[in-house]
VMD Tcl script that builds the backbone (N, CA, C; Angstrom):
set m [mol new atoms 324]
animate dup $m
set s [atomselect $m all]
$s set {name element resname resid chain x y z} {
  {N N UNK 1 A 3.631 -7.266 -6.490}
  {CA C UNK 1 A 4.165 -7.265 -5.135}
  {C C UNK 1 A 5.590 -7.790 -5.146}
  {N N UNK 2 A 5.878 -8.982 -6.002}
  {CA C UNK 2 A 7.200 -9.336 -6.124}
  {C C UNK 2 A 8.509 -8.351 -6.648}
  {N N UNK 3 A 7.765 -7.609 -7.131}
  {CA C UNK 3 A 8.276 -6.702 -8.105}
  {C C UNK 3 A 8.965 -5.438 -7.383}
  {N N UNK 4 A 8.203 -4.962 -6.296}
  {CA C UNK 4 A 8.303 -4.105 -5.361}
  {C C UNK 4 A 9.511 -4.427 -4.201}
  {N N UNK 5 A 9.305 -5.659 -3.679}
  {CA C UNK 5 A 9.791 -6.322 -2.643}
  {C C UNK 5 A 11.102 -6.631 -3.397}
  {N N UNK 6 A 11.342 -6.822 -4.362}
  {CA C UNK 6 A 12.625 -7.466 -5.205}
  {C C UNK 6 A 13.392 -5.984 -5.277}
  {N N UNK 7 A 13.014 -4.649 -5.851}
  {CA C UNK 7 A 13.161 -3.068 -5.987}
  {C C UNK 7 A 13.727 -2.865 -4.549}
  {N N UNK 8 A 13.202 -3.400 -3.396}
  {CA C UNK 8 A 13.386 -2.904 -2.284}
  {C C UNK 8 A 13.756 -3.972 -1.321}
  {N N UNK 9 A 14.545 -4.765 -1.837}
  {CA C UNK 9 A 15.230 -5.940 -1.185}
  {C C UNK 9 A 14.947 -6.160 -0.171}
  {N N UNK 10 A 13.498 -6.609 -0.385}
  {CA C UNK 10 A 12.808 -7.193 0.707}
  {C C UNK 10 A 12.570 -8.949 0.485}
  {N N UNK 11 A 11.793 -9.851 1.362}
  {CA C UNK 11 A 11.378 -11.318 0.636}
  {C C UNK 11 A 9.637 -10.714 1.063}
  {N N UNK 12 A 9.440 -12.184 0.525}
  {CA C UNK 12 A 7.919 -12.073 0.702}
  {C C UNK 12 A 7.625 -12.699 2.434}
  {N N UNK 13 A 8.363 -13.488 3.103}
  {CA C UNK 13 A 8.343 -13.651 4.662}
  {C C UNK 13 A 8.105 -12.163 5.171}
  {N N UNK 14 A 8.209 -10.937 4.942}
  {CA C UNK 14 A 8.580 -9.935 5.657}
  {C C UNK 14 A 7.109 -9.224 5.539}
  {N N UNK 15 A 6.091 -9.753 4.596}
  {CA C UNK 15 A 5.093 -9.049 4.606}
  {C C UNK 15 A 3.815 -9.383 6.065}
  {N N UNK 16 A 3.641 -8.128 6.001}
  {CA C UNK 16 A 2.347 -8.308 7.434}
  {C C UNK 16 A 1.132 -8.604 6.777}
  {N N UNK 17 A 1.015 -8.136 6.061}
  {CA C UNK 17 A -0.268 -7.951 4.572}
  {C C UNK 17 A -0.387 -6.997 3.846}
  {N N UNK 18 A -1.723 -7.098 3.244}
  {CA C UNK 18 A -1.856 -6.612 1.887}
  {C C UNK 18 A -2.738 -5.221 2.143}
  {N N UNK 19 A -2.336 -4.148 1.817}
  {CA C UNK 19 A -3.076 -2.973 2.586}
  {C C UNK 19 A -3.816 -2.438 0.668}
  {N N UNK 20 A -4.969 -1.710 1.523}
  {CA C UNK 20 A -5.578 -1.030 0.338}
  {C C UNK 20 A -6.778 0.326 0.796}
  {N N UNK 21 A -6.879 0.789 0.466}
  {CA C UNK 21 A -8.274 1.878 0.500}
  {C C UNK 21 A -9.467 0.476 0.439}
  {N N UNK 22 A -10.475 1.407 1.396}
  {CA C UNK 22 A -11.751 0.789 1.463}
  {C C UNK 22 A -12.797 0.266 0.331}
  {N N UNK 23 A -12.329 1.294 -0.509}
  {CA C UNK 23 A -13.227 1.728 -1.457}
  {C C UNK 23 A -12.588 0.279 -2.725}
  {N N UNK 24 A -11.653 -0.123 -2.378}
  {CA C UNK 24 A -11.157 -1.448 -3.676}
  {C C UNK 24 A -11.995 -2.053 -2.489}
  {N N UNK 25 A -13.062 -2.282 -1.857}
  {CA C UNK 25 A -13.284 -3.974 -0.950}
  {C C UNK 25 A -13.721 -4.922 -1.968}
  {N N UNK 26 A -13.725 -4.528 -3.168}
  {CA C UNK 26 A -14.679 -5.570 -4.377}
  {C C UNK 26 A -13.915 -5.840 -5.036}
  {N N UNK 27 A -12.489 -5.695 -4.993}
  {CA C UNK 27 A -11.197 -6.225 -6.075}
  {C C UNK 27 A -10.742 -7.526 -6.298}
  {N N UNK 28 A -11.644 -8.229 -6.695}
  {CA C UNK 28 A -11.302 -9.494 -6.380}
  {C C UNK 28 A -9.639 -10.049 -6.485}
  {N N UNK 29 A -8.844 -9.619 -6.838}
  {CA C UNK 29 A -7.421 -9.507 -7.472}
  {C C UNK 29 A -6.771 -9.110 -6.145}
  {N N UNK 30 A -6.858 -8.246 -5.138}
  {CA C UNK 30 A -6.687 -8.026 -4.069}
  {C C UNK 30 A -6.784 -9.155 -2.380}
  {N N UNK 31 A -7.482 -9.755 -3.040}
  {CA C UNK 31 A -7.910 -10.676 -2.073}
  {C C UNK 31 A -7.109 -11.950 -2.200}
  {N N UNK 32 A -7.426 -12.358 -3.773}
  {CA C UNK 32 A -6.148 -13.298 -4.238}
  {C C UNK 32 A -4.731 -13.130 -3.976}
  {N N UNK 33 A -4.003 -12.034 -4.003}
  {CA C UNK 33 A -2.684 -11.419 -4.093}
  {C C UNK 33 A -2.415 -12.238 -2.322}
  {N N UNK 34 A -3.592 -11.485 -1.355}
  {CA C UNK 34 A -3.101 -11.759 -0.317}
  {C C UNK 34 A -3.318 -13.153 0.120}
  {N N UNK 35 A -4.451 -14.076 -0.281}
  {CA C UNK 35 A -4.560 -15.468 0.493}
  {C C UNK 35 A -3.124 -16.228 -0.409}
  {N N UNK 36 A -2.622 -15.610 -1.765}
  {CA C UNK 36 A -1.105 -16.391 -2.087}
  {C C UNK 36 A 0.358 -16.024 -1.305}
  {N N UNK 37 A -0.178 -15.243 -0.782}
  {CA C UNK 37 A 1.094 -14.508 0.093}
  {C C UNK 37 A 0.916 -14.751 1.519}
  {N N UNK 38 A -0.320 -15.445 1.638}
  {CA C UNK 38 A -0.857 -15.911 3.505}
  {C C UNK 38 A -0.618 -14.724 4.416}
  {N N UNK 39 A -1.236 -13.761 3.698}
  {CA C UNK 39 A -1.728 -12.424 4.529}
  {C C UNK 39 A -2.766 -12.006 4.658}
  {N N UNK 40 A -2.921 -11.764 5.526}
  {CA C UNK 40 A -4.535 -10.532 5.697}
  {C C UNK 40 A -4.671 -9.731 4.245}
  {N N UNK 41 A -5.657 -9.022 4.249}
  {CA C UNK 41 A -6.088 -8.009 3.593}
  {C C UNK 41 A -6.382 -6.664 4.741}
  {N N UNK 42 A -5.880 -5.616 4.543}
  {CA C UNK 42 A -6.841 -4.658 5.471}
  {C C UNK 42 A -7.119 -3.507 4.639}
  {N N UNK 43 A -8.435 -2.978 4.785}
  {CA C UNK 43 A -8.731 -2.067 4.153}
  {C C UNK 43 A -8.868 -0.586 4.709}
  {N N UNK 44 A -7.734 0.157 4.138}
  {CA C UNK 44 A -7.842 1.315 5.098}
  {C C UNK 44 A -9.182 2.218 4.532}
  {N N UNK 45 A -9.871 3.036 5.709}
  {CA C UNK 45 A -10.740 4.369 5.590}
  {C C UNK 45 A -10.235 5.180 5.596}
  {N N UNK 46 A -11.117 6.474 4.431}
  {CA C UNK 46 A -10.810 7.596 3.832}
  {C C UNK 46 A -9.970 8.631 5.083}
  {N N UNK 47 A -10.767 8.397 6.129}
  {CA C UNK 47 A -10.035 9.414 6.857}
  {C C UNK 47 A -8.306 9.332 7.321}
  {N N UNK 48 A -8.393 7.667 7.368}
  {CA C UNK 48 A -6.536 7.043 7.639}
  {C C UNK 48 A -6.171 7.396 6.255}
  {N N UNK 49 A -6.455 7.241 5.234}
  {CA C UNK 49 A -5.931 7.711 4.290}
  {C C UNK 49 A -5.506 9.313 4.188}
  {N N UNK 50 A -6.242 10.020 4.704}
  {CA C UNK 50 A -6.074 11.705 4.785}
  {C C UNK 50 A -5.266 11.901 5.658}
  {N N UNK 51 A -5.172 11.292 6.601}
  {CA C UNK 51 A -4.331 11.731 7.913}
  {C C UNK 51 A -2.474 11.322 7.317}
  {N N UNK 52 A -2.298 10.226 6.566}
  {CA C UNK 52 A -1.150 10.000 6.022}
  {C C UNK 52 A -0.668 10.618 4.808}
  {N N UNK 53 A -1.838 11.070 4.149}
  {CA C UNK 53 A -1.450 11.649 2.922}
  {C C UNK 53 A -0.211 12.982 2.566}
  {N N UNK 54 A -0.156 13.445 3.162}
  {CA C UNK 54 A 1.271 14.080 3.044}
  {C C UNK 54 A 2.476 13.659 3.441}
  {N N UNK 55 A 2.474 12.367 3.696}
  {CA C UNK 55 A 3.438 11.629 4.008}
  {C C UNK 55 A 3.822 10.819 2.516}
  {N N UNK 56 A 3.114 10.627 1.423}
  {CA C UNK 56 A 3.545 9.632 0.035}
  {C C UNK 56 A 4.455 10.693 -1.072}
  {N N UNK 57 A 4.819 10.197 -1.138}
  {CA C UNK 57 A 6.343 10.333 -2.114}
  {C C UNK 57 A 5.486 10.369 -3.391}
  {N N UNK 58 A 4.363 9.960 -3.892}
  {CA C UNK 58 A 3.873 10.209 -5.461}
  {C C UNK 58 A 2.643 10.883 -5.211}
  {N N UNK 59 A 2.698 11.823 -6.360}
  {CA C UNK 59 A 1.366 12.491 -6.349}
  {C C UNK 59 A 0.906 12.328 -7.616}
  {N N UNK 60 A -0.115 11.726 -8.146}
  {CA C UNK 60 A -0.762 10.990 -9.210}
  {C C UNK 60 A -2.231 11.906 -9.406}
  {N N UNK 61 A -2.606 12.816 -10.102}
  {CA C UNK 61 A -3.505 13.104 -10.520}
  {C C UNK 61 A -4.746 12.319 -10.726}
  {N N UNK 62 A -4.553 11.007 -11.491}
  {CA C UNK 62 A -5.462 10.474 -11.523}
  {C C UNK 62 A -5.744 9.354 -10.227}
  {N N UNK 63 A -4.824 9.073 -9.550}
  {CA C UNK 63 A -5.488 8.660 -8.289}
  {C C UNK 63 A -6.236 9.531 -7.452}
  {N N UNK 64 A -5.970 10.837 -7.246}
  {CA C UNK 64 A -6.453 11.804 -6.620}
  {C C UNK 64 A -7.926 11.731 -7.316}
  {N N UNK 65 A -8.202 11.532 -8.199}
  {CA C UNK 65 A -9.505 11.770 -9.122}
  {C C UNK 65 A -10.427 10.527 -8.648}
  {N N UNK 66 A -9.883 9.228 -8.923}
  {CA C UNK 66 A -10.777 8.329 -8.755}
  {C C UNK 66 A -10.452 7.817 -7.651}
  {N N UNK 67 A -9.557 7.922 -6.485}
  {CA C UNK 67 A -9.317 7.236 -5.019}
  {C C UNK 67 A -10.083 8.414 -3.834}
  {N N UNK 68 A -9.883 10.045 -4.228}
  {CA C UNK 68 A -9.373 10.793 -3.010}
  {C C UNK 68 A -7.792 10.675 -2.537}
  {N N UNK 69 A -7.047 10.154 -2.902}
  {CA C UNK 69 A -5.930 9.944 -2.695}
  {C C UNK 69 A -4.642 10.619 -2.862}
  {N N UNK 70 A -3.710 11.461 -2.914}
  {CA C UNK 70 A -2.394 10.979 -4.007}
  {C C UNK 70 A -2.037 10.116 -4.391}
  {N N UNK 71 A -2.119 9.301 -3.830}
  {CA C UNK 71 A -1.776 7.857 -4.334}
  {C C UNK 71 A -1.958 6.692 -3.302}
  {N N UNK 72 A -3.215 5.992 -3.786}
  {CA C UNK 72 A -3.539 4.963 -2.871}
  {C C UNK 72 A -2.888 4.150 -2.263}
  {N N UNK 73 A -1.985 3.619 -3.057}
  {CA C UNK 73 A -1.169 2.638 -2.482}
  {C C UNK 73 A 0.307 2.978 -1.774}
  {N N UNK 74 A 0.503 3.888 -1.905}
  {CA C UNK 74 A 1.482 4.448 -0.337}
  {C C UNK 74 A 0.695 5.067 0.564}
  {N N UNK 75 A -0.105 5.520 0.305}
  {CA C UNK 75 A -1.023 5.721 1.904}
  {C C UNK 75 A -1.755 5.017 2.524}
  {N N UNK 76 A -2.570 3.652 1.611}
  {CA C UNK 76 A -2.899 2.448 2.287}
  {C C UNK 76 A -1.525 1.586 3.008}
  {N N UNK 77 A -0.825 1.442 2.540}
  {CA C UNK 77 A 0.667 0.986 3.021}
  {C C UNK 77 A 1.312 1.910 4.029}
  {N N UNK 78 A 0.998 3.102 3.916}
  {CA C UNK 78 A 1.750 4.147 5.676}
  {C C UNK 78 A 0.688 4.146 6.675}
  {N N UNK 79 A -0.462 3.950 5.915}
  {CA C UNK 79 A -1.812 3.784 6.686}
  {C C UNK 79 A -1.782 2.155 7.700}
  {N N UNK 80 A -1.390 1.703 6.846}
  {CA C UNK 80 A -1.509 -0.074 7.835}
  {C C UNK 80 A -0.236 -0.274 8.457}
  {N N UNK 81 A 1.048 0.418 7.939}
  {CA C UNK 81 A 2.307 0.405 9.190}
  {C C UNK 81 A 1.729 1.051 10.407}
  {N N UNK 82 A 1.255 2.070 10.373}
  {CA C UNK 82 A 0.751 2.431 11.895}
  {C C UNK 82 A 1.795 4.065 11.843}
  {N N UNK 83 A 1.764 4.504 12.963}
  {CA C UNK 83 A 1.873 6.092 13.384}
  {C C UNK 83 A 3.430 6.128 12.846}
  {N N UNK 84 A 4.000 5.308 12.906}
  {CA C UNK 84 A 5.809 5.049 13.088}
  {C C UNK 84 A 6.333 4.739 11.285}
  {N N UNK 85 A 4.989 4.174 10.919}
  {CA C UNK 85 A 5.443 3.160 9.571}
  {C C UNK 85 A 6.487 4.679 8.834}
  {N N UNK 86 A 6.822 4.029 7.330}
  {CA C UNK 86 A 7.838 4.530 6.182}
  {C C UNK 86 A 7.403 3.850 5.209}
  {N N UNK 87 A 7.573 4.598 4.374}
  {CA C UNK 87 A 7.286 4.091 3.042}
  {C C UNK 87 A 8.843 3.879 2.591}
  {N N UNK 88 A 8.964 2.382 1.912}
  {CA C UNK 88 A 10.439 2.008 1.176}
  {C C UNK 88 A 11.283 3.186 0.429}
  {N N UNK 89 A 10.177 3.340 -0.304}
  {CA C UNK 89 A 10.536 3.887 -1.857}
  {C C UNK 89 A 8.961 4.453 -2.271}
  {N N UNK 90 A 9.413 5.128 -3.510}
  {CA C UNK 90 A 7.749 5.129 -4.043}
  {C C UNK 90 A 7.077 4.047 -4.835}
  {N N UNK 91 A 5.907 4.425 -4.662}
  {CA C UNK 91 A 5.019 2.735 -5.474}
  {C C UNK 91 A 5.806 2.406 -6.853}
  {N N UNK 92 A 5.721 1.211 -7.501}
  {CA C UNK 92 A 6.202 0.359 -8.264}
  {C C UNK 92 A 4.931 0.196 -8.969}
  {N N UNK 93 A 5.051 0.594 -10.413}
  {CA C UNK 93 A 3.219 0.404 -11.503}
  {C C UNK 93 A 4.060 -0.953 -12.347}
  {N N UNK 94 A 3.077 -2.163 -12.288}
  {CA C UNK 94 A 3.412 -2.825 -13.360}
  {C C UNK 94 A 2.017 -2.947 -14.229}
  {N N UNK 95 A 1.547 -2.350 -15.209}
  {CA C UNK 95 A 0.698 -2.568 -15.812}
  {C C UNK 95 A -0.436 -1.413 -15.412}
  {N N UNK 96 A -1.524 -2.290 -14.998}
  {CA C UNK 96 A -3.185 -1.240 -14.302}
  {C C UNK 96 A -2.870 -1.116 -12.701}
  {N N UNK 97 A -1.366 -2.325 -12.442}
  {CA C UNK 97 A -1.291 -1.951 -10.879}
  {C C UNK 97 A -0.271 -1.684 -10.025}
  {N N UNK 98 A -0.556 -0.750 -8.976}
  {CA C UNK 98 A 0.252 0.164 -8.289}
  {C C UNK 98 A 0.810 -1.068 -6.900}
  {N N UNK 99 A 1.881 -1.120 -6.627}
  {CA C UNK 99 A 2.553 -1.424 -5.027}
  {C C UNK 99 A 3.385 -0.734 -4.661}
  {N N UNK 100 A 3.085 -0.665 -3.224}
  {CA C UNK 100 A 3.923 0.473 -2.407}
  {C C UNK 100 A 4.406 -0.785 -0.956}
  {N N UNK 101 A 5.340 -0.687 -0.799}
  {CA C UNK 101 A 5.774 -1.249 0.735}
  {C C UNK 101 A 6.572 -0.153 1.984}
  {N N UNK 102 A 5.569 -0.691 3.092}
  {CA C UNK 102 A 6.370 0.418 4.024}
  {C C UNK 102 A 6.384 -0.613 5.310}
  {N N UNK 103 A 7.236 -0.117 5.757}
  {CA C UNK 103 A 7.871 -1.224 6.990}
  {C C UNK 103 A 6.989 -0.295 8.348}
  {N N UNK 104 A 7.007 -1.509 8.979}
  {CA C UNK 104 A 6.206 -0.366 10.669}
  {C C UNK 104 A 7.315 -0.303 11.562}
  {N N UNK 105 A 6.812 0.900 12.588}
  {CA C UNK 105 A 7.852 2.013 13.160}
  {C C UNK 105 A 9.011 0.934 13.832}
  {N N UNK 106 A 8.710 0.121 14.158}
  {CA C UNK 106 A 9.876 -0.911 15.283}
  {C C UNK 106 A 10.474 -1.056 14.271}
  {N N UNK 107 A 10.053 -1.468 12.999}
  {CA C UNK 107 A 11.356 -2.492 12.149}
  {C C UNK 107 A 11.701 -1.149 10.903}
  {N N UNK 108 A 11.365 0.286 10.846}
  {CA C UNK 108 A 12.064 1.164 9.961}
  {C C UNK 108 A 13.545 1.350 10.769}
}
mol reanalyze $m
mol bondsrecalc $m
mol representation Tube
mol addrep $m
């Protein structure tokens, strides 16, 4: 997340929370990320995920395989900005994990 937010000269004050597909609700790594960052967690459903999905900038084969997704983590992230949100940039992989940041419609 630092990693992303630093890419996209953001701070960590600016986050609302930690967005994800439903289907991670057992990530324990997810949950941590957000109670160190004193954010929510929200977990978006498959269908908010579909409805944004032609809106993400990466198309990942293998997320599509094991999420339903193009890529989970810009559509959980355009998914929790709301109708208005943007995605920064495209997701940021450090390692096994993906971050995406998108600002909501008042503050794009």
């Amino acid at each position: 997340i630092d990693a992303a937010l630093t890419e996209y000269g953001s701070e960590r004050a600016t986050l609302a929370g930690v967005a994800t597909g439903s289907t991670k609700r057992d990530e324990p790594a997810i949950v941590v990320a957000a109670a160190t960052l004193g954010v929510p967690v929200h977990y978006v459903g498959e269908d908010a995920l579909a409805d944004v999905a032609p809106r993400v900038k990466t198309i990942s084969e293998k997320s599509q395989r094991t999420t339903g997704s193009p890529s989970l983590s810009e559509a959980a992230a355009l998914a929790a900005a709301g109708e208005d949100g943007r995605l920064l940039g495209p997701r940021i992989i450090s390692g096994a994990v993906t971050c995406a940041l998108a600002s909501m419609g008042m503050l794009a």
